[in-house]
C-alpha positions as CSV (number, residue, x, y, z in Angstrom):
1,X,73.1,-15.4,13.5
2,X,70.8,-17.2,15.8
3,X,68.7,-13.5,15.9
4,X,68.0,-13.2,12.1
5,X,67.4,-17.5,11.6
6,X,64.6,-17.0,14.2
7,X,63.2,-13.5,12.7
8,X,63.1,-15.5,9.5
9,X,61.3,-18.2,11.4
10,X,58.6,-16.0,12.3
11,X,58.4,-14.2,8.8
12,X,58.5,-17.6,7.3
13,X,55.5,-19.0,10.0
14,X,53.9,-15.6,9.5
15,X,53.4,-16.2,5.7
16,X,52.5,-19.9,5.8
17,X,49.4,-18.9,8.3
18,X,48.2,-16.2,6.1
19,X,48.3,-18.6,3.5
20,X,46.7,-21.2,4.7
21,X,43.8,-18.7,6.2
22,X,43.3,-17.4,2.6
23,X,43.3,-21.3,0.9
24,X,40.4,-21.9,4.0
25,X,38.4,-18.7,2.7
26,X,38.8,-19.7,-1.0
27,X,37.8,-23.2,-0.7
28,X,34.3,-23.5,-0.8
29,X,33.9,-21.6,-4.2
30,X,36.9,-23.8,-5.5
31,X,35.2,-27.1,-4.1
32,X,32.1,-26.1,-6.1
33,X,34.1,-25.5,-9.4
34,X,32.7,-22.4,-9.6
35,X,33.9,-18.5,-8.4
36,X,32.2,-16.7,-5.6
37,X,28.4,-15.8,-6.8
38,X,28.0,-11.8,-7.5
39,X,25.6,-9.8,-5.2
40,X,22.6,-9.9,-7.5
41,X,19.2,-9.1,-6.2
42,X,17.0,-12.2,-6.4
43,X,13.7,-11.7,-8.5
44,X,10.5,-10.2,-6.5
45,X,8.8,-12.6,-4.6
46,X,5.2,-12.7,-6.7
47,X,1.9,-13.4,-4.7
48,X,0.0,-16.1,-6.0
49,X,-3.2,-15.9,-4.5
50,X,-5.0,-13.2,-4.0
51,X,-8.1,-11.5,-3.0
52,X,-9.5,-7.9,-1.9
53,X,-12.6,-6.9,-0.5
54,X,-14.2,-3.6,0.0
55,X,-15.2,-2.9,3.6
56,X,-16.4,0.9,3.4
57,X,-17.2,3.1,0.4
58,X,-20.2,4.9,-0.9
59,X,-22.4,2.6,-2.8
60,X,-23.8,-0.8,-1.4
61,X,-24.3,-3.5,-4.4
62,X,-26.5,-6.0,-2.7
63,X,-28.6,-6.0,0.6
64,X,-25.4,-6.6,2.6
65,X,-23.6,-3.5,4.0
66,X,-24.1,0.2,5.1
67,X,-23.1,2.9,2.6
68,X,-20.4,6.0,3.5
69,X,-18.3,8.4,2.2
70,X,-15.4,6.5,3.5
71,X,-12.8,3.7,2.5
72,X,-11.4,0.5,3.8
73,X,-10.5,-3.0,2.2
74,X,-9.4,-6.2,3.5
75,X,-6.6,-7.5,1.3
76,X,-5.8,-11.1,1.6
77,X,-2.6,-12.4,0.0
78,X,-0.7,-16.2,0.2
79,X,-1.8,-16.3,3.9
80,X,-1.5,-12.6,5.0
81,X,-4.0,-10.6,5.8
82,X,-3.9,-6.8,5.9
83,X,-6.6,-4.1,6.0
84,X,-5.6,-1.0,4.2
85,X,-7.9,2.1,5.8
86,X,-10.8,1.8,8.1
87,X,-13.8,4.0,7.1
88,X,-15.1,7.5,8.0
89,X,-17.6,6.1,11.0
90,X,-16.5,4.5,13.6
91,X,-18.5,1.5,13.1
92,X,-18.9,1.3,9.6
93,X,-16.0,-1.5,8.7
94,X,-16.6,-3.5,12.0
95,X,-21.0,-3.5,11.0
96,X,-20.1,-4.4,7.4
97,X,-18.0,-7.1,8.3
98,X,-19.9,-8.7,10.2
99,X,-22.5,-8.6,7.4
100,X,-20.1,-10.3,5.2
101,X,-19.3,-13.1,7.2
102,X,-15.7,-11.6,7.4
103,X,-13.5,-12.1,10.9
104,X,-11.1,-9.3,11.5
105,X,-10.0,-10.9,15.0
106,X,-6.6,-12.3,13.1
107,X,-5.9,-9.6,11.2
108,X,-2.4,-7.7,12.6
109,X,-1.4,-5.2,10.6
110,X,-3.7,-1.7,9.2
111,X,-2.2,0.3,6.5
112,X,-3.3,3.8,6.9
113,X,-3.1,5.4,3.5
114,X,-3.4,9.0,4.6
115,X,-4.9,11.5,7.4
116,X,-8.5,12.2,6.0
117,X,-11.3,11.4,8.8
118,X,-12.8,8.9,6.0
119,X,-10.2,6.7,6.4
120,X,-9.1,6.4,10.0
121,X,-12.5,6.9,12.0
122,X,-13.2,3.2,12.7
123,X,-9.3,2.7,13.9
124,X,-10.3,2.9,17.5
125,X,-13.8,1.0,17.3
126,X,-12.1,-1.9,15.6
127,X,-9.3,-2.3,17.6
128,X,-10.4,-2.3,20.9
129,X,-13.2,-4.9,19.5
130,X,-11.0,-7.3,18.0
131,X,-8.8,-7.0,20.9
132,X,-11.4,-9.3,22.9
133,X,-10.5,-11.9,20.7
134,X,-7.3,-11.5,20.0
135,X,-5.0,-9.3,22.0
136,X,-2.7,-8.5,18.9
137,X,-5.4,-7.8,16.4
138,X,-4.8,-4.7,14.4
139,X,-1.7,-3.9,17.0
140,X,0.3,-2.3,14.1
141,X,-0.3,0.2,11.5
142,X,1.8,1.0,8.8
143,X,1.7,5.2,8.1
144,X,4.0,7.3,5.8
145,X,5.6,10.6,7.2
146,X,3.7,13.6,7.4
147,X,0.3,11.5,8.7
148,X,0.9,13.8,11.9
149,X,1.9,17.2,10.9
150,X,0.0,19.4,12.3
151,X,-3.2,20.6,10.2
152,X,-4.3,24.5,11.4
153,X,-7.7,25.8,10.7
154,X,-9.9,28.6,12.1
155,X,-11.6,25.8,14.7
156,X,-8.3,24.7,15.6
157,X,-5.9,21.3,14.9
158,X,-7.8,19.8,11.8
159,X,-5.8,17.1,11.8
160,X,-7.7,13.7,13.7
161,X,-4.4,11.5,13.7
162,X,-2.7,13.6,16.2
163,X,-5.2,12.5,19.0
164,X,-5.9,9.1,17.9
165,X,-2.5,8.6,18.0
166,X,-2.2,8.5,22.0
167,X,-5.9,7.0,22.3
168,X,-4.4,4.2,19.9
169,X,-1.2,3.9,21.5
170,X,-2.6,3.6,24.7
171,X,-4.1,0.2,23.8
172,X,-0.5,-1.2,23.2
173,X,-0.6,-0.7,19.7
174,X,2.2,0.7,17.6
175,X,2.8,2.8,14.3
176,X,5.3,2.4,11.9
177,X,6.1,5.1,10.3
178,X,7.5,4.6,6.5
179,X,9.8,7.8,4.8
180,X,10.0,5.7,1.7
181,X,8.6,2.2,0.2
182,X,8.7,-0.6,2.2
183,X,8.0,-4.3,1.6
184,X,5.3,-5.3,4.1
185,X,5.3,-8.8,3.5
186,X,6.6,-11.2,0.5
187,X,5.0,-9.4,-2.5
188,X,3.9,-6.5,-0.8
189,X,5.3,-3.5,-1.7
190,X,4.4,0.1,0.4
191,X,4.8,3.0,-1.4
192,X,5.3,5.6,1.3
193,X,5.5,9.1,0.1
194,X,5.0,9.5,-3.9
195,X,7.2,11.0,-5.8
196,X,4.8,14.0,-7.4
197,X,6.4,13.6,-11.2
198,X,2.8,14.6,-12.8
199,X,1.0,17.7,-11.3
200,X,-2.4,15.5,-10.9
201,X,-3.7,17.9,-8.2
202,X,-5.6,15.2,-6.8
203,X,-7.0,16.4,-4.0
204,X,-9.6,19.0,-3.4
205,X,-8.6,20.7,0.1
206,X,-7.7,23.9,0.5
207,X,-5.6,23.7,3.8
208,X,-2.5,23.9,5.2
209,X,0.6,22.0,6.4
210,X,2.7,22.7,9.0
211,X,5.6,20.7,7.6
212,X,9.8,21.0,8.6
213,X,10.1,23.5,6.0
214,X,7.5,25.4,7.1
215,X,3.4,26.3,6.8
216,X,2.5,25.0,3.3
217,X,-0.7,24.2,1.3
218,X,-1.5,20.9,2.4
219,X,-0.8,18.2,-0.7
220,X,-1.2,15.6,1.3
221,X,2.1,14.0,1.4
222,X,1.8,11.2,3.2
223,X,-0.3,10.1,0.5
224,X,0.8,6.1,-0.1
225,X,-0.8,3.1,-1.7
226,X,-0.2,-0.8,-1.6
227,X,1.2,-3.0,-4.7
228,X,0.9,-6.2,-5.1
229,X,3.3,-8.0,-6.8
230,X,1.3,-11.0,-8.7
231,X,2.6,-13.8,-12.0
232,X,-0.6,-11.7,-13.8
233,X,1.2,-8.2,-13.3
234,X,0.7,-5.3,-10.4
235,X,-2.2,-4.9,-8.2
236,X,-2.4,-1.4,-6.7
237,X,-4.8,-0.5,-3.7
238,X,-5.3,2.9,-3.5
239,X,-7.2,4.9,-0.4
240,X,-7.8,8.1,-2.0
241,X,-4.7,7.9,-4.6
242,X,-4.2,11.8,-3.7
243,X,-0.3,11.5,-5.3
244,X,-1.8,10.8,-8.8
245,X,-2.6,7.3,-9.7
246,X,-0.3,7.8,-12.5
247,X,2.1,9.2,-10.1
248,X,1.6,5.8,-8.1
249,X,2.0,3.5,-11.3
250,X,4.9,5.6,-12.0
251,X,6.5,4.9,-8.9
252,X,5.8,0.9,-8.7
253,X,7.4,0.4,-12.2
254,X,10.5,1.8,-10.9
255,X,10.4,-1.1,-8.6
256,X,8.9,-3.3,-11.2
257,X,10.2,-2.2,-14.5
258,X,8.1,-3.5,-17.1
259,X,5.2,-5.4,-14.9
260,X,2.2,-4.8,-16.6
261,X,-0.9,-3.9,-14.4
262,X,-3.9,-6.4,-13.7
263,X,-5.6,-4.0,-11.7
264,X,-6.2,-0.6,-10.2
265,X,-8.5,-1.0,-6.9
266,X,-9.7,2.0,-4.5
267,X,-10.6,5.6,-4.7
268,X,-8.8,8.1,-7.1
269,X,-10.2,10.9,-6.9
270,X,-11.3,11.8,-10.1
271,X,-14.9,12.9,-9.5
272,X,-14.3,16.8,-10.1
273,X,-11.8,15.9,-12.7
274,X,-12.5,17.3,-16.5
275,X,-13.4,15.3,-19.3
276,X,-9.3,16.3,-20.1
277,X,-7.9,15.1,-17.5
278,X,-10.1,12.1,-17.2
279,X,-8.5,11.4,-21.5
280,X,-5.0,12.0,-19.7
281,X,-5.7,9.7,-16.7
282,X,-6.9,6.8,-19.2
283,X,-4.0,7.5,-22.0
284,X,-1.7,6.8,-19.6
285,X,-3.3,4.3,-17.9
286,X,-3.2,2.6,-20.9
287,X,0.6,2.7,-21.3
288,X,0.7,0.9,-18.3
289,X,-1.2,-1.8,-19.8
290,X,-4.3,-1.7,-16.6
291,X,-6.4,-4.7,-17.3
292,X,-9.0,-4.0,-14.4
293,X,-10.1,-1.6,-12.7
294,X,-12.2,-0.6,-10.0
295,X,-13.1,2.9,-8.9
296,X,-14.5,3.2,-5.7
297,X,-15.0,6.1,-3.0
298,X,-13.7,9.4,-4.3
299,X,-13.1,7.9,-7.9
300,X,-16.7,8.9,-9.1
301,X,-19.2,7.0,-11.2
302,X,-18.7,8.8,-14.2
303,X,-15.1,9.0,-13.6
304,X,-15.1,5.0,-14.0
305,X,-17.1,5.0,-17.1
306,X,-15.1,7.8,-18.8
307,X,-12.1,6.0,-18.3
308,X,-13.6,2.3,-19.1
309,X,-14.7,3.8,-22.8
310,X,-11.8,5.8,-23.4
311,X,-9.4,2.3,-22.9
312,X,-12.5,0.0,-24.5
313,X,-12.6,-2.0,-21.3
314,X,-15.1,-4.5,-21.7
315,X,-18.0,-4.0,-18.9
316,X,-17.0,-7.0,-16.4
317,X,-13.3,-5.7,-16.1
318,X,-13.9,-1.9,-14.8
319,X,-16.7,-1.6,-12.3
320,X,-17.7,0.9,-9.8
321,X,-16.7,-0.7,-6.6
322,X,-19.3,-1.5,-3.8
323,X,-19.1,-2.8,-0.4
324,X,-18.3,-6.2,-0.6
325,X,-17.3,-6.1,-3.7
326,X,-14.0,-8.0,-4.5
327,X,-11.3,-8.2,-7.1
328,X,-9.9,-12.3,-6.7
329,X,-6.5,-13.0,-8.8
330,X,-7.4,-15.4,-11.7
331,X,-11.3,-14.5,-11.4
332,X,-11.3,-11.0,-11.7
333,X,-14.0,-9.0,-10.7
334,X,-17.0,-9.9,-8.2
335,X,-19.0,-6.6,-8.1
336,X,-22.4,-7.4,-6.5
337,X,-25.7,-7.3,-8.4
338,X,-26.2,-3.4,-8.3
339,X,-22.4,-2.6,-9.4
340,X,-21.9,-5.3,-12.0
């Protein structure tokens, strides 16, 4: 008798803990009057000021600034600072900014946008430059997989990022390699690798990839753009925009259904497209409601103007971009005197 009283005791004791632990767990939704919240995403964060300036391309739209067949742009957002690509000389970026009044010393983080020579060349110059200044300046760079598959030609490894890698790594600096998007900071958003859904073709090499499936003809797949999230709809940077741009717009509206698009800034890689595919380019551009746009290094001149009739852009809102020209959230373009 004395046995089962004290197994009941425990039973009993048993049930009045787990009770009590579960009336603990419960209370603070119950004090509130309300039942625990759902797990529902917050809203994007949205960047609210905003402005990006060309570094390195072909054209130069004032006396300021050396000319190349390269890309780079300083992008500026709420605080951040970010340059997305570096030029094709190794001292390009660094001369130009220093023409524009621009300091690079506080600037952290590099966004490489793919493997092409006209886009990584000033890497090294810049880095160990700022470093005088600033030991952590452009310490990090931000690549998408496939920047270092190996690139075979006749003369031998085509592809540059394999050895800048150690030379960059050597300085204490560090890549980070994306597989898919990314948010960089608050109302940043990396692409990484672009889903190909259109067959855009845009690119004009003829080489291969050695990749994990094998020895391939070299798309580019590492290919990956920057999108800004803003209250006035999506900014996109672009390096070259070898995925498509209306593969990359594509993409970002799966992350942003419905944003419209303020602006398209960068190369494209349209200057050997037809006058049909140029039509295509800007029909669908136009589904994605671009307000702005501004085609610089691989885009080509006649590219921008094809596409700036076929949508009826007005003249200030698609431009040929020029070095130190800048696209400012609220303000829109700010060309230079030769581009406007």
């Amino acid at each position: 008798m004395h046995k089962v009283s004290r197994s009941h005791w425990i039973r009993r004791s048993a049930a009045l803990l787990a009770l009590a632990i579960v009336s603990m767990v419960q209370l603070p939704a119950k004090a509130q009057g309300t039942s625990p919240a759902p797990n529902v995403q917050s809203a994007p964060v949205q960047i609210h000021a905003l402005k990006i300036t060309l570094l390195s391309t072909m054209l130069v739209g004032s006396t300021t600034g050396l000319g190349e067949w390269g890309f780079s742009a300083l992008i500026e957002a709420d605080g951040h600072r970010v340059l997305l690509d570096t030029g094709a000389h190794p001292d390009t970026v660094l001369q130009n900014a220093r023409d524009l009044k621009i300091d690079l010393s506080d600037v952290r983080e590099v966004i490489l946008t793919h493997n092409h020579w006209d886009h990584v060349s000033g890497l090294m110059t810049l880095r160990k430059e700022m470093m005088k200044k600033n030991p952590s300046a452009l310490s990090v760079v931000h690549i998408a997989r496939g920047i270092f598959y190996s690139r075979p030609a006749p003369e031998g490894e085509d592809n540059k990022m394999i050895a800048l890698k150690k030379e960059y790594e050597a300085t204490g600096g560090k890549f980070v390699e994306h597989t898919e998007s990314a948010e960089v900071f608050p109302g940043a958003w990396l692409t990484g690798p672009v889903p190909r859904k259109y067959p855009e073709r845009n690119w004009s090499v003829s080489g291969k990839v050695q990749t994990p499936a094998g020895l391939v003809e070299d798309t580019i797949p590492e290919d990956q753009s920057l999108v800004l999230n803003t209250p006035d709809g999506l900014v996109v940077v672009t390096g070259c925009g070898h995925a498509g741009i209306i593969n990359i717009l594509t993409f970002a509206r799966q992350e942003f259904p419905n944003e419209p698009v303020e602006a398209v800034i960068g190369g494209l890689h349209l200057f050997p497209a037809t006058d049909e595919q140029l039509d295509w380019t800007a029909d669908r551009m136009k589904e994605f409601k671009v307000a702005n746009l501004m085609g610089a290094h691989c885009t080509g001149i006649e590219a921008v103007y094809h596409i700036r009739e076929r949508l009826g852009m007005p003249r200030a809102s698609a431009v040929v971009g020029s070095v130190g020209s800048s696209f400012v959230l609220g303000e829109g373009m700010h060309p230079g005197p030769l581009a406007k």
